[in-house]
N, C-alpha and C positions, 0 to 999 in steps of 0.2 A: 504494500500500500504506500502510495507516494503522497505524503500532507507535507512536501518542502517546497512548494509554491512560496512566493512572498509575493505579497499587494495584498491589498484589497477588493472589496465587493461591494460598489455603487449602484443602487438601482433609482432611477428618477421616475413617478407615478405623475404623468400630465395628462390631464384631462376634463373632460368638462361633465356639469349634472344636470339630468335632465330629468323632474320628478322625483323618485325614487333610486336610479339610476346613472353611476359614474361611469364613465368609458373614455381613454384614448390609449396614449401610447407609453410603451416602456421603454427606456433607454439608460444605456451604463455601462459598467463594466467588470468581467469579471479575475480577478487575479490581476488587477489593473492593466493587465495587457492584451484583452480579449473582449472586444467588443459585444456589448448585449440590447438586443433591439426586440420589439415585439409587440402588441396591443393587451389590455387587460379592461376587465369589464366588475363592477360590483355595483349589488343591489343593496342600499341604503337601510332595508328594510326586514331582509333576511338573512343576511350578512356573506348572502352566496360570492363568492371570487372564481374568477378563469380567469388565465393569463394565456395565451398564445406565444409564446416563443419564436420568432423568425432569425434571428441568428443569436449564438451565444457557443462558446468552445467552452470545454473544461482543463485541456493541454493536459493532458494525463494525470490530473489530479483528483484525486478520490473527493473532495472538503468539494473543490470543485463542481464535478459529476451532483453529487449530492443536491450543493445550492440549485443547480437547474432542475435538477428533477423533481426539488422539490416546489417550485414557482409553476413548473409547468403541471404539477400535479396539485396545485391548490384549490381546494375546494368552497373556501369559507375563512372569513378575516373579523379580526379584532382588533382595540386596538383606544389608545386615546391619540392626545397634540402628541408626546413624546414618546409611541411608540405604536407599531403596525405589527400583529404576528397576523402569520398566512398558516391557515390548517393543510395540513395533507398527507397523504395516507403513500407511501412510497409501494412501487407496482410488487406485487406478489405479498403487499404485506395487508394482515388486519387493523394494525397499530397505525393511532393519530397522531402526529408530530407536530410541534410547533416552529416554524422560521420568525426569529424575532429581528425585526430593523428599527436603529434609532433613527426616530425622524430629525433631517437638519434641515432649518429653515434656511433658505436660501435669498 
């Protein structure tokens, strides 16, 4: 297992609301040298989450692999101003997991 990446994991949530409903686009980066793009959608009111993935690498890194499968495997979000977890269930598994991100105001 290879967790010797260095960098970081930026993920930017920009979008608009419309009723009940936020949606636009993701963008960041992963391992700071791997770009991460994609749209995500969440309902205000059931707290359901989908992210779409359109590009993002993990460069052989397990922490890596992990971070996208779990964004792309989100089901349902929480969360206050200083912090966003995303639920989801990684493939073959029963168990719920949490992805927790600090929000920084920009």
């Amino acid at each position: 297992m290879n967790l010797k990446k260095n960098g970081t994991y930026n993920v930017i949530f920009e979008g608009t609301t419309e009723d009940d409903l936020i949606k636009g686009n993701i963008r960041g980066s992963v391992i700071t040298s791997y770009p991460l793009a994609g749209t995500w959608s969440a309902n205000g009111k059931d707290n359901k989450f989908k992210a779409n993935i359109t590009e993002g690498k993990d460069g052989g890194d397990k922490l890596a692999k992990n971070f996208l499968e779990g964004l792309k495997n989100a089901t349902s979000y929480e969360g206050d101003s200083k912090n966003l977890y995303l639920l989801y269930k990684p493939t073959g598994s029963q168990q719920t997991f949490r992805m927790v991100f600090y929000v920084v105001n920009q």
